[in-house]
C-alpha positions in Angstrom: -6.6 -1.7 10.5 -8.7 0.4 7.9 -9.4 3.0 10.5 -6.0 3.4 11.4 -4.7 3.5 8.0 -7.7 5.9 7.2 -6.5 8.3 9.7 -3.0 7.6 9.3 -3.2 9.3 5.5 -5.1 11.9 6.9 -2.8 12.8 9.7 -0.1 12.5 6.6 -1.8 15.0 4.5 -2.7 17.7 7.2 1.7 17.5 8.1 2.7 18.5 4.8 1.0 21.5 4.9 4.3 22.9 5.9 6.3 21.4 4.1 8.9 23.4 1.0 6.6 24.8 -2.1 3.1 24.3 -3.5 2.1 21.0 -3.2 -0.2 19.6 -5.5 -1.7 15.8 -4.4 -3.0 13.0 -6.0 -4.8 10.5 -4.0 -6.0 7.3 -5.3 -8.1 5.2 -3.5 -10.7 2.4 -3.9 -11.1 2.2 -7.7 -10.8 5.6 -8.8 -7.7 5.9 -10.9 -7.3 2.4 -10.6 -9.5 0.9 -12.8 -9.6 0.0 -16.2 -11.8 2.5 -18.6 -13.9 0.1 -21.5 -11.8 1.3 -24.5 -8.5 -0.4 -21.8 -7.2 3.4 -20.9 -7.0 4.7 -17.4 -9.3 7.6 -15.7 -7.3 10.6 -15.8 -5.2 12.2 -12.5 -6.6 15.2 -11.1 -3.7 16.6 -9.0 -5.6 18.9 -6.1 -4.1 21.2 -3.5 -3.8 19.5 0.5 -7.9 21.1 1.5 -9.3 19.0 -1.7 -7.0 16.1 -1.0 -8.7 15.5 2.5 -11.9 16.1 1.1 -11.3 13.6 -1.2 -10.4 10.9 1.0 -13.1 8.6 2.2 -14.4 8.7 5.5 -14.8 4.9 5.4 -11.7 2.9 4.0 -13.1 -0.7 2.9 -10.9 -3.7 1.5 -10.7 -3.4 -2.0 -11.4 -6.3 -4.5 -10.4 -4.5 -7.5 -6.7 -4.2 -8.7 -4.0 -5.4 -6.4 -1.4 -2.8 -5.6 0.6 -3.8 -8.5 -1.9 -3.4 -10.9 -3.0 -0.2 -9.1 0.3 1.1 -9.0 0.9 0.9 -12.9 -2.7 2.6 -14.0 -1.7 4.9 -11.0 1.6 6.3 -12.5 0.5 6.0 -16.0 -2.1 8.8 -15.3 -0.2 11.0 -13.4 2.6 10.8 -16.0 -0.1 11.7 -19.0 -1.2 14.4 -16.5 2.2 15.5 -16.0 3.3 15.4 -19.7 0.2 17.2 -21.0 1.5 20.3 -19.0 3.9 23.0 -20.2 7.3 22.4 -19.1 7.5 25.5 -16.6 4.3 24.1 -14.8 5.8 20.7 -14.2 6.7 20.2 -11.0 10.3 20.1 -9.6 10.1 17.1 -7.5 7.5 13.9 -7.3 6.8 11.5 -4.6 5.1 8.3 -4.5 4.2 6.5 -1.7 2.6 3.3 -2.1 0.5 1.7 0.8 -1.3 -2.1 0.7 0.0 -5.4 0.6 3.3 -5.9 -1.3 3.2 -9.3 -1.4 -0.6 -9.7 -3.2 -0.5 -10.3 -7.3 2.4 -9.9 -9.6 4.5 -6.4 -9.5 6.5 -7.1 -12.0 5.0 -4.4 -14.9 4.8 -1.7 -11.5 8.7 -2.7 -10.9 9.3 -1.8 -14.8 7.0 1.4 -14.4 9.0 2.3 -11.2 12.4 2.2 -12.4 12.0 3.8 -15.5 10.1 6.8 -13.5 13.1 6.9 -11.1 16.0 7.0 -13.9 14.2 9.5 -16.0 12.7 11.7 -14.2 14.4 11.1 -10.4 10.8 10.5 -9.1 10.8 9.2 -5.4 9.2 6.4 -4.3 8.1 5.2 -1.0 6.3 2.5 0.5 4.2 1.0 3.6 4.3 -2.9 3.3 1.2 -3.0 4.9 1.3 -6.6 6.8 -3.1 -8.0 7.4 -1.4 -11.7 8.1 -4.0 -13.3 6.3 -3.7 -15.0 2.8 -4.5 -14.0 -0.3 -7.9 -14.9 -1.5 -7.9 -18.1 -3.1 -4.6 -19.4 -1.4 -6.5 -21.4 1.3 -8.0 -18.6 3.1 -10.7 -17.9 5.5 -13.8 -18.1 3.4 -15.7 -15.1 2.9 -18.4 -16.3 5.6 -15.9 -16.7 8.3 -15.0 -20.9 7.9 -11.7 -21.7 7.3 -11.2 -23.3 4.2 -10.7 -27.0 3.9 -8.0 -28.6 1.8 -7.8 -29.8 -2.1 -10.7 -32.5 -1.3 -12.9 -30.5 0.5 -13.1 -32.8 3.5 -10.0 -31.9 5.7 -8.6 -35.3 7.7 -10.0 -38.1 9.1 -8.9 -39.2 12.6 -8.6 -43.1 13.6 -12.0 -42.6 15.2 -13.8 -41.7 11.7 -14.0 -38.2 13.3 -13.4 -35.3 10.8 -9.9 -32.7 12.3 -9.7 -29.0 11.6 -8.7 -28.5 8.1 -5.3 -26.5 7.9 -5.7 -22.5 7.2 -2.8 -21.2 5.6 -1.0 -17.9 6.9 0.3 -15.7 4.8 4.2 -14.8 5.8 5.6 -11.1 6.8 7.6 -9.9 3.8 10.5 -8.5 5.4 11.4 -4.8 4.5 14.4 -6.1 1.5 11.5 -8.4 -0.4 8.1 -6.3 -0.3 11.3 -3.4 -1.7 12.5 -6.0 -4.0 9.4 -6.8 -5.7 8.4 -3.4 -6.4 11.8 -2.0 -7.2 11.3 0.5 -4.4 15.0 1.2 -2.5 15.3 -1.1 0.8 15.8 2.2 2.6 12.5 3.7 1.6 10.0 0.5 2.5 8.3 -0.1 6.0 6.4 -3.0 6.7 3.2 -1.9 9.4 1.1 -4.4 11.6 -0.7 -6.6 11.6 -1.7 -4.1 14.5 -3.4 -1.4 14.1 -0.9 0.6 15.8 2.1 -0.8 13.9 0.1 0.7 10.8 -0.4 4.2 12.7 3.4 4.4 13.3 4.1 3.4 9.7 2.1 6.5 8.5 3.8 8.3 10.4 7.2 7.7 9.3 6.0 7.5 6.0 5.4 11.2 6.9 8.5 12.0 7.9 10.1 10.3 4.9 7.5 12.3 2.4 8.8 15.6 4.3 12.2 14.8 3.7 11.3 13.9 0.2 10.1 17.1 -0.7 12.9 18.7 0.8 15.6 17.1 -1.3 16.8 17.9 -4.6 16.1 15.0 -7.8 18.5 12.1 -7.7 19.7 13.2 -4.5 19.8 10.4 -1.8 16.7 10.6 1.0 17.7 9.2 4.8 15.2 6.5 5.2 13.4 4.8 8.0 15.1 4.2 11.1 15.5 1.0 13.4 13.0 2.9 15.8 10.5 3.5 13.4 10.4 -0.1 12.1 10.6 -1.6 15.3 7.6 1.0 16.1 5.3 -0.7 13.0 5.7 -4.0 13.4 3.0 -4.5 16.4 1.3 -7.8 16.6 -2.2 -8.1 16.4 -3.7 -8.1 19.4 -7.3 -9.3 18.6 -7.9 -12.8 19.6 -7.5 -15.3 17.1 -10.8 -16.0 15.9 -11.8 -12.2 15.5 -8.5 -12.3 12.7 -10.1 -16.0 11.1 -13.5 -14.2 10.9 -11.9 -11.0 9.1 -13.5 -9.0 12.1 -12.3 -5.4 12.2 
Protein backbone atom coordinates (compact mmCIF):
# COMPACT_ATOMS: atom_id res chain seq x y z
CA UNK A 1 0.00 0.00 0.00
CA UNK A 2 2.87 2.62 0.67
CA UNK A 3 3.76 2.70 -2.96
CA UNK A 4 0.51 3.34 -4.03
CA UNK A 5 -0.24 5.87 -1.56
CA UNK A 6 3.23 7.32 -2.41
CA UNK A 7 2.35 7.79 -5.92
CA UNK A 8 -1.13 8.46 -5.34
CA UNK A 9 -0.04 12.10 -3.53
CA UNK A 10 2.11 12.59 -6.25
CA UNK A 11 -0.27 12.06 -8.96
CA UNK A 12 -2.57 14.46 -6.60
CA UNK A 13 -0.04 17.24 -6.59
CA UNK A 14 1.05 17.20 -10.30
CA UNK A 15 -3.32 17.66 -11.11
CA UNK A 16 -3.58 20.72 -9.20
CA UNK A 17 -1.28 22.36 -11.17
CA UNK A 18 -4.31 23.60 -12.98
CA UNK A 19 -6.39 24.23 -10.80
CA UNK A 20 -8.00 28.28 -9.85
CA UNK A 21 -5.10 30.71 -8.31
CA UNK A 22 -1.64 30.36 -6.70
CA UNK A 23 -1.39 27.48 -4.78
CA UNK A 24 0.77 27.28 -2.00
CA UNK A 25 1.26 23.49 -0.28
CA UNK A 26 2.06 22.19 2.79
CA UNK A 27 3.01 18.59 2.98
CA UNK A 28 3.52 16.75 6.09
CA UNK A 29 4.92 13.51 6.22
CA UNK A 30 6.77 11.11 8.42
CA UNK A 31 7.63 13.30 11.54
CA UNK A 32 8.31 16.55 10.14
CA UNK A 33 5.63 18.90 11.37
CA UNK A 34 4.36 16.21 13.37
CA UNK A 35 6.52 15.99 16.07
CA UNK A 36 6.77 17.46 19.29
CA UNK A 37 9.81 20.26 19.64
CA UNK A 38 11.73 19.79 23.46
CA UNK A 39 10.34 23.14 24.87
CA UNK A 40 6.43 21.00 23.78
CA UNK A 41 5.89 23.58 20.56
CA UNK A 42 5.57 22.35 17.03
CA UNK A 43 8.24 22.79 13.95
CA UNK A 44 6.93 25.52 11.97
CA UNK A 45 4.88 25.10 8.36
CA UNK A 46 6.73 26.07 5.41
CA UNK A 47 3.92 26.54 2.76
CA UNK A 48 5.87 25.81 -0.81
CA UNK A 49 4.64 26.22 -4.30
CA UNK A 50 3.49 22.51 -6.27
CA UNK A 51 7.65 21.99 -7.90
CA UNK A 52 8.89 22.16 -4.05
CA UNK A 53 6.00 20.18 -2.86
CA UNK A 54 7.01 17.08 -4.98
CA UNK A 55 10.44 17.61 -4.21
CA UNK A 56 9.59 17.39 -0.78
CA UNK A 57 7.80 14.26 -0.74
CA UNK A 58 9.70 11.16 -0.11
CA UNK A 59 10.61 8.77 -2.62
CA UNK A 60 10.16 6.00 -0.01
CA UNK A 61 6.87 6.18 2.14
CA UNK A 62 7.53 3.87 5.40
CA UNK A 63 4.96 3.17 8.37
CA UNK A 64 5.22 5.69 10.81
CA UNK A 65 5.61 4.93 14.58
CA UNK A 66 5.39 8.43 15.63
CA UNK A 67 2.06 10.39 16.21
CA UNK A 68 -1.11 8.76 15.04
CA UNK A 69 -3.10 10.82 12.61
CA UNK A 70 -4.86 12.39 15.39
CA UNK A 71 -2.05 13.62 17.09
CA UNK A 72 -0.52 14.53 13.75
CA UNK A 73 -3.45 16.28 12.60
CA UNK A 74 -3.58 18.76 15.74
CA UNK A 75 0.44 19.79 15.61
CA UNK A 76 -0.39 19.79 11.75
CA UNK A 77 -3.09 22.60 11.81
CA UNK A 78 -1.59 24.32 14.75
CA UNK A 79 1.48 25.23 12.57
CA UNK A 80 -0.18 26.10 9.62
CA UNK A 81 -2.54 28.36 11.52
CA UNK A 82 0.65 30.20 13.36
CA UNK A 83 1.97 30.27 9.79
CA UNK A 84 -1.07 31.62 8.50
CA UNK A 85 -1.66 34.23 11.34
CA UNK A 86 1.91 35.55 11.31
CA UNK A 87 1.02 36.87 7.72
CA UNK A 88 -0.47 40.23 6.81
CA UNK A 89 -4.02 40.01 6.16
CA UNK A 90 -3.86 40.65 2.29
CA UNK A 91 -1.30 37.67 2.00
CA UNK A 92 -3.65 35.26 3.60
CA UNK A 93 -5.07 33.01 1.44
CA UNK A 94 -8.69 33.05 0.30
CA UNK A 95 -9.42 29.42 0.59
CA UNK A 96 -7.66 26.34 2.69
CA UNK A 97 -7.97 22.70 2.22
CA UNK A 98 -6.98 19.83 4.30
CA UNK A 99 -6.88 16.56 3.38
CA UNK A 100 -6.06 14.06 5.88
CA UNK A 101 -4.74 10.49 4.74
CA UNK A 102 -3.91 7.33 7.40
CA UNK A 103 -5.85 5.33 9.59
CA UNK A 104 -8.96 6.98 11.15
CA UNK A 105 -9.52 4.62 13.48
CA UNK A 106 -5.77 4.47 15.26
CA UNK A 107 -5.49 6.63 18.75
CA UNK A 108 -7.89 9.24 20.12
CA UNK A 109 -9.11 12.19 17.65
CA UNK A 110 -10.89 13.79 19.94
CA UNK A 111 -8.38 17.25 20.47
CA UNK A 112 -8.11 16.96 16.19
CA UNK A 113 -12.13 16.86 16.14
CA UNK A 114 -12.01 20.16 18.50
CA UNK A 115 -9.12 21.65 16.21
CA UNK A 116 -11.26 20.76 13.06
CA UNK A 117 -14.46 22.34 13.97
CA UNK A 118 -13.23 25.32 15.22
CA UNK A 119 -10.97 25.77 11.82
CA UNK A 120 -14.17 25.01 9.85
CA UNK A 121 -16.59 27.62 11.76
CA UNK A 122 -14.06 30.36 11.78
CA UNK A 123 -12.30 30.42 9.09
CA UNK A 124 -14.61 28.03 6.51
CA UNK A 125 -11.40 25.77 6.11
CA UNK A 126 -12.24 22.49 4.13
CA UNK A 127 -11.40 19.37 5.26
CA UNK A 128 -11.03 16.12 3.49
CA UNK A 129 -10.12 12.71 4.18
CA UNK A 130 -8.85 9.14 3.00
CA UNK A 131 -9.77 6.53 5.73
CA UNK A 132 -7.04 4.64 4.73
CA UNK A 133 -8.24 0.86 5.62
CA UNK A 134 -4.40 -1.70 6.26
CA UNK A 135 -6.88 -4.40 8.01
CA UNK A 136 -4.54 -5.11 10.53
CA UNK A 137 -4.78 -4.00 14.33
CA UNK A 138 -3.36 -1.49 16.07
CA UNK A 139 -0.08 -2.28 17.77
CA UNK A 140 -0.64 -3.64 20.98
CA UNK A 141 -4.29 -4.73 20.39
CA UNK A 142 -3.35 -8.41 19.74
CA UNK A 143 -1.49 -7.87 16.58
CA UNK A 144 0.98 -9.62 14.48
CA UNK A 145 4.18 -9.25 16.36
CA UNK A 146 6.76 -7.20 14.92
CA UNK A 147 8.79 -10.56 13.71
CA UNK A 148 5.93 -11.87 11.85
CA UNK A 149 4.18 -14.41 14.80
CA UNK A 150 0.82 -13.83 15.59
CA UNK A 151 0.43 -12.85 19.00
CA UNK A 152 -0.86 -15.21 21.63
CA UNK A 153 -3.51 -14.33 24.05
CA UNK A 154 -3.49 -12.70 27.81
CA UNK A 155 -1.46 -15.95 29.08
CA UNK A 156 0.90 -16.20 26.52
CA UNK A 157 0.19 -19.78 25.73
CA UNK A 158 -2.88 -19.78 23.34
CA UNK A 159 -5.23 -23.11 23.94
CA UNK A 160 -4.76 -26.42 24.77
CA UNK A 161 -6.49 -29.16 22.75
CA UNK A 162 -7.80 -32.56 24.49
CA UNK A 163 -4.60 -34.14 23.19
CA UNK A 164 -2.16 -31.66 25.33
CA UNK A 165 -1.37 -30.17 21.86
CA UNK A 166 -1.06 -26.39 21.87
CA UNK A 167 -4.01 -24.49 18.83
CA UNK A 168 -3.22 -21.32 16.96
CA UNK A 169 -3.70 -18.52 19.26
CA UNK A 170 -6.51 -16.01 17.95
CA UNK A 171 -5.09 -12.81 15.88
CA UNK A 172 -7.42 -10.05 16.12
CA UNK A 173 -8.54 -8.01 12.91
CA UNK A 174 -9.05 -4.74 13.07
CA UNK A 175 -12.73 -3.75 11.55
CA UNK A 176 -13.31 -1.29 8.30
CA UNK A 177 -14.66 2.02 9.67
CA UNK A 178 -17.32 2.75 7.42
CA UNK A 179 -17.26 6.22 5.63
CA UNK A 180 -20.02 7.93 8.59
CA UNK A 181 -17.53 6.73 11.68
CA UNK A 182 -13.76 7.32 10.45
CA UNK A 183 -16.00 11.11 9.43
CA UNK A 184 -17.42 11.06 12.84
CA UNK A 185 -14.45 10.77 14.78
CA UNK A 186 -12.57 13.43 13.21
CA UNK A 187 -15.48 15.79 12.65
CA UNK A 188 -14.73 15.72 8.99
CA UNK A 189 -18.44 15.93 6.95
CA UNK A 190 -19.64 12.24 5.87
CA UNK A 191 -19.68 13.62 2.32
CA UNK A 192 -16.04 14.50 2.32
CA UNK A 193 -14.48 10.96 3.77
CA UNK A 194 -13.35 7.82 1.60
CA UNK A 195 -12.33 4.85 3.01
CA UNK A 196 -9.32 3.10 0.42
CA UNK A 197 -8.16 -0.70 0.53
CA UNK A 198 -6.95 -2.76 2.01
CA UNK A 199 -5.76 -3.00 -1.70
CA UNK A 200 -3.47 -1.23 -3.12
CA UNK A 201 -5.59 -0.20 -5.82
CA UNK A 202 -8.59 0.80 -3.63
CA UNK A 203 -5.96 3.32 -2.13
CA UNK A 204 -4.85 4.50 -5.87
CA UNK A 205 -8.60 5.27 -6.60
CA UNK A 206 -9.06 6.95 -3.27
CA UNK A 207 -6.24 9.51 -4.30
CA UNK A 208 -7.72 10.07 -6.93
CA UNK A 209 -11.02 11.14 -5.88
CA UNK A 210 -9.45 12.86 -3.18
CA UNK A 211 -8.11 14.79 -6.23
CA UNK A 212 -11.08 15.46 -7.69
CA UNK A 213 -12.65 16.60 -4.40
CA UNK A 214 -9.35 18.99 -3.69
CA UNK A 215 -10.06 20.50 -7.26
CA UNK A 216 -13.51 21.13 -6.48
CA UNK A 217 -12.39 22.51 -3.17
CA UNK A 218 -10.37 25.12 -4.46
CA UNK A 219 -12.88 26.06 -6.82
CA UNK A 220 -15.62 26.94 -4.32
CA UNK A 221 -16.14 29.89 -2.41
CA UNK A 222 -15.66 29.67 1.96
CA UNK A 223 -18.64 28.06 3.60
CA UNK A 224 -20.00 27.11 0.42
CA UNK A 225 -21.11 23.44 0.24
CA UNK A 226 -18.39 20.96 -1.96
CA UNK A 227 -20.21 17.85 -3.96
CA UNK A 228 -18.43 14.95 -2.37
CA UNK A 229 -17.42 11.51 -3.31
CA UNK A 230 -19.65 9.50 -5.37
CA UNK A 231 -21.07 5.79 -5.03
CA UNK A 232 -18.57 5.01 -8.04
CA UNK A 233 -15.65 6.31 -6.40
CA UNK A 234 -16.19 4.53 -3.09
CA UNK A 235 -17.11 1.48 -4.57
CA UNK A 236 -13.79 2.08 -6.71
CA UNK A 237 -11.49 2.25 -3.18
CA UNK A 238 -12.74 -0.28 -1.34
CA UNK A 239 -10.67 -3.28 -3.23
CA UNK A 240 -9.78 -6.22 -1.09
CA UNK A 241 -6.38 -7.27 -0.59
CA UNK A 242 -5.41 -9.55 -2.84
CA UNK A 243 -2.09 -10.85 -1.24
CA UNK A 244 -2.41 -14.19 0.32
CA UNK A 245 -3.07 -14.32 3.85
CA UNK A 246 0.21 -14.88 5.37
CA UNK A 247 1.99 -12.15 3.24
CA UNK A 248 -0.79 -9.60 5.29
CA UNK A 249 0.07 -11.69 8.92
CA UNK A 250 3.86 -11.12 8.14
CA UNK A 251 3.27 -7.21 7.35
CA UNK A 252 4.89 -8.11 3.78
CA UNK A 253 4.46 -5.21 1.30
Amino acid sequence: MLPALRAGLADLLVSQADGPGTLQVVLSTGDDLTRSLADGSHPQALPADLDAARAALPATLRARTGPDLGAATVRLLDAVGDELAARDESDRPERVVVLLVGEAGVGDAGAARERIAHQQSAYAWEFAMVDVVTGMPPAGAGSAAPGGTPAEDEAGTGDEAADGSRAAAPVAVAERPVEPAAAGLFGVPVTAAISAGPGADGVSAALAAASAFVTRARGSRPHEPVEGFSGDERSAAATPDGRPAWRRLLRLR
